[in-house]
N, C-alpha and C positions, 0 to 999 in steps of 0.2 A: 093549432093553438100556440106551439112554440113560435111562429113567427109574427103573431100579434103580440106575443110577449116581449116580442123584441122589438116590436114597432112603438110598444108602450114606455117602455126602456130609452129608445131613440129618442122620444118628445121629449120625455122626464129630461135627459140631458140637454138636448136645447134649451128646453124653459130655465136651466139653472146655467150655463153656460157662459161664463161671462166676457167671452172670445164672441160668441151671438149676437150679442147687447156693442155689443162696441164696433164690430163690424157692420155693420145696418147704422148703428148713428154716424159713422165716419162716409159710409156712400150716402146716406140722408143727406149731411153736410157738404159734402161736394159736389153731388148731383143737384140737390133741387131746384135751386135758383140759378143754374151753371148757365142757362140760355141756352140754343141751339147749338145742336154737333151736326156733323157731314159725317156719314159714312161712307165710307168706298169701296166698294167690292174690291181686291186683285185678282184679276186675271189678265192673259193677253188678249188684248182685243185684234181683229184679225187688221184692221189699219195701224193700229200703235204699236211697236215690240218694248214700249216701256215699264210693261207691267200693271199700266192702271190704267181703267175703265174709264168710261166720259159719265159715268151714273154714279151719281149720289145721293143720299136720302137724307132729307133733313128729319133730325128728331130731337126734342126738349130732352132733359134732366130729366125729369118725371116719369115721362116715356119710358127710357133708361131704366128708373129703377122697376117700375110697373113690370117692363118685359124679364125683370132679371127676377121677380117675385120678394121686393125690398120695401120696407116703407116709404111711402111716397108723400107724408104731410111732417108740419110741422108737430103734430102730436103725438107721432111715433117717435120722433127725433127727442122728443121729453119723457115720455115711456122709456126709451131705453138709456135714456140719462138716469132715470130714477131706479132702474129697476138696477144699471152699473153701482150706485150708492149704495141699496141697501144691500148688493151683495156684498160688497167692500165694508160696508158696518157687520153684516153676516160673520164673515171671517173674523174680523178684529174682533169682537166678542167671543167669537170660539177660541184665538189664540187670549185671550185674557183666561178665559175658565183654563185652558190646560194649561198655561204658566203658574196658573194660582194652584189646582190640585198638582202641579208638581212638586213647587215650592213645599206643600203640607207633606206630599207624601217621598221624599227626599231629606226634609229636615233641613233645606238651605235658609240661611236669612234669622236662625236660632239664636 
């Protein structure tokens, strides 16, 4: 039970996370429409001593984020746009309420 509680704990942070939200729209943005990458294994092949292989894999942006478990459309990349706003509106309303109940309960501003 204690470690589902903590897996419930885990989500609850991601979903409010706003390091989450902004890390997945900046790989959205850079990966999606990036075009094709080459991968390269290193290793030494036993004819080369330079360190790199004659194998390469071609694979898309999207590939990319799919393999890395990221949002891979442009509707994720607006989701976490929006979902970065209203935590930034979030906050900036909490800081107004606790600058105003300080203001009252302090007596500055009299």
């Amino acid at each position: 039970m204690a470690q589902h509680g903590k897996s419930l704990v885990v989500q609850w942070l991601t979903k409010t996370s706003f390091v989450n939200y902004a890390f997945d729209a900046l790989l959205i943005n850079e990966f999606l429409d990036a075009g094709t990458f080459q991968f390269t294994p290193k290793w030494n092949d036993a004819n080369s001593h330079t360190g790199r292989s004659q194998i390469s894999v071609d694979v898309t942006g999207r590939e990319v984020l799919q393999f890395f478990s990221f949002g891979d459309t442009r509707a994720t990349l607006v989701k976490d746009v929006t979902a970065l706003c209203a935590i930034a509106g979030f906050y900036l309303v909490l800081a107004f309420v606790l600058l105003k109940a300080n203001v009252k309960r302090f007596g500055v501003g009299d």
